[in-house]
N, C-alpha and C positions, 0 to 999 in steps of 0.2 A: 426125398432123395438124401442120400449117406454119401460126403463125399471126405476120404480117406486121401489127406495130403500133409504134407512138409513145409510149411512157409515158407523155409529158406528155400524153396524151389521154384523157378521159373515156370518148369512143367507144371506144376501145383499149382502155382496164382493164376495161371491162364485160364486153367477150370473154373475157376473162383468170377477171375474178373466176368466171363464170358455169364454165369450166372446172378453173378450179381447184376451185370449189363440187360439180360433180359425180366429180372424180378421174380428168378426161381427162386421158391423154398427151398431149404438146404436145410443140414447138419453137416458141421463141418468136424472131423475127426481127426486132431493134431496126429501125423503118423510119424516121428522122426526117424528119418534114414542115418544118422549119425551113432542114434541109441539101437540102432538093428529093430525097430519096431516093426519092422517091415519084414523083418524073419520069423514074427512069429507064430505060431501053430494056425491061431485066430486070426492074422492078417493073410496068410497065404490061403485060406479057405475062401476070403475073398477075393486074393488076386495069386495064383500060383505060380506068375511070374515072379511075384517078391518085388514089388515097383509102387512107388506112387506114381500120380494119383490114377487111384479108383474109384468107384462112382457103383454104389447101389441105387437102381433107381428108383422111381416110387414102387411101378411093380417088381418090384424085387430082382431083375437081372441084371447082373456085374456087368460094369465096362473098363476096361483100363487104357491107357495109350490116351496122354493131355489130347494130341491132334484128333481123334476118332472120338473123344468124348466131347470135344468142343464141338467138332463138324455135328455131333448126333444132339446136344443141348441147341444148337443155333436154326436147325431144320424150319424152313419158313419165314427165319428173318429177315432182318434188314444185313446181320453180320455177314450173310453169303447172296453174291450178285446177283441179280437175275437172272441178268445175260452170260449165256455160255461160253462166252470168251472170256469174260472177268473173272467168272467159278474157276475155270481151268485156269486162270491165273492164280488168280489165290490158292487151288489145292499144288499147282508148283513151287510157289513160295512155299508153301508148308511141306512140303516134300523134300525139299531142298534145307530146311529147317532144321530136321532132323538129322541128314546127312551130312550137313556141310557148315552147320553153322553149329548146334547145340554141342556135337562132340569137340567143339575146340573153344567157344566162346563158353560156356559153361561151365564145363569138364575143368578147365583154367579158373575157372571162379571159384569152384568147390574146393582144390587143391590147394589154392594157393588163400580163400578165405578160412576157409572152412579146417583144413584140414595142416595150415599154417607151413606149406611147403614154400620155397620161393619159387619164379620163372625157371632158371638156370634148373632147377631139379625134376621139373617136366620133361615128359615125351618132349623130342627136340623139332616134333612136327605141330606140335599144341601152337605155339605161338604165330607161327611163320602161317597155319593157314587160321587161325584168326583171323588175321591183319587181310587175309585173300578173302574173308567171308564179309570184314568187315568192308572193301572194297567194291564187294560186289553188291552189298544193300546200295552204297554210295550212288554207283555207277547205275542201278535199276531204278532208285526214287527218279523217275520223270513225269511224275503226277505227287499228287499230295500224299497218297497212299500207296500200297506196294503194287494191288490192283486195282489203280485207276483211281476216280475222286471220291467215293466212300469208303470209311474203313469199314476193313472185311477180317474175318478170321485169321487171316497170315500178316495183318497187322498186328493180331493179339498173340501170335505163337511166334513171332522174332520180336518183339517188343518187350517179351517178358525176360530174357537176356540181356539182348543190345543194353538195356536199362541200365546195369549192373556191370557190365563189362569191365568197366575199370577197377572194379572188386576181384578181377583178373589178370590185371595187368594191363589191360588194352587205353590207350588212350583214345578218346573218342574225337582231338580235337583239329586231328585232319579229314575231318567227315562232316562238314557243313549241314550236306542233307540230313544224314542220319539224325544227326543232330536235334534237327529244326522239326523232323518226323516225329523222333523220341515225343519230344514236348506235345505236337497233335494229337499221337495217340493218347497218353496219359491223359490229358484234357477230356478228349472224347471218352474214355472209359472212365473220368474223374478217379483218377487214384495219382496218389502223390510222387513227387519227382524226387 
């Protein structure tokens, strides 16, 4: 398996960690989104949305999309419940992910890490619903995990943010659980805090 990522991305390490977690082969294929690698002629052959990460897989069909590549890496594991209520929990979190937490928790990281903008010069909705996504992990840890007492894939796809949020501005240190989560998942996936 070929997998075409960014380290500086969240999206990206999730693929990674989730591989690494289960003991796939890989090639990892540094893709930087900064240097437009990801524009070019060769990279949109394999993904023609122009995105990390993408994932050749061993037979050769593309996948793009962190959440639909981890959900299709993890098929069988332990990373997705058994029980159909904790699945559907976890593909909500990760649903929610996407929508309500990457474009502001992220999006804020990029800008203001990466791209050396301050707070005050973002969208003036970036911050304000952070602090609501960040809220809302808060308010939902009532188990150890997001779904219940094993971690599952929507540990690994809001974890790979939340991590870094303060590389965004966000302070994490009105959020006790997220917190105390952060540290479990890291552990359980052994990658560094």
């Amino acid at each position: 398996m070929k997998i075409y990522g960014d380290s500086i991305s969240g999206n990206c390490l999730k693929v990674k960690w989730v591989a690494d977690s289960l003991g796939l082969s890989y090639d990892w294929i540094e893709t930087s989104v900064v240097a437009a690698e990801t524009r070019t002629e060769a990279f949109l052959a394999v993904n023609p949305a122009g995105q990390v990460p993408a994932v050749i897989l061993d037979d050769g069909r593309p996948l793009a999309q962190s959440n639909a590549i981890i959900l299709h890496l993890a098929e069988g594991s332990d990373l997705i419940p058994a029980d159909a209520y904790d699945r559907a929990r976890m593909l909500e979190w990760m649903f929610w992910e996407q929508y309500s937490h990457e474009p502001y928790i992220a999006v804020a990281r990029f800008q203001i890490a990466y791209l050396g903008k301050t707070a005050a010069e973002l969208d003036p909705k970036v911050m304000p619903r952070g602090v609501a996504a960040l809220r809302r992990m808060e308010d939902g840890l009532t188990a150890p995990f997001l779904a219940g007492q094993r971690l599952s894939l929507a540990d690994v796809a809001l974890v790979a943010y939340t991590r870094v949020a303060h590389e965004g501005g966000f302070d994490l240190s009105p959020y006790p659980k997220v917190r105390a989560w952060i540290g479990r998942v890291e552990k359980a996936l052994n990658i560094a805090g």
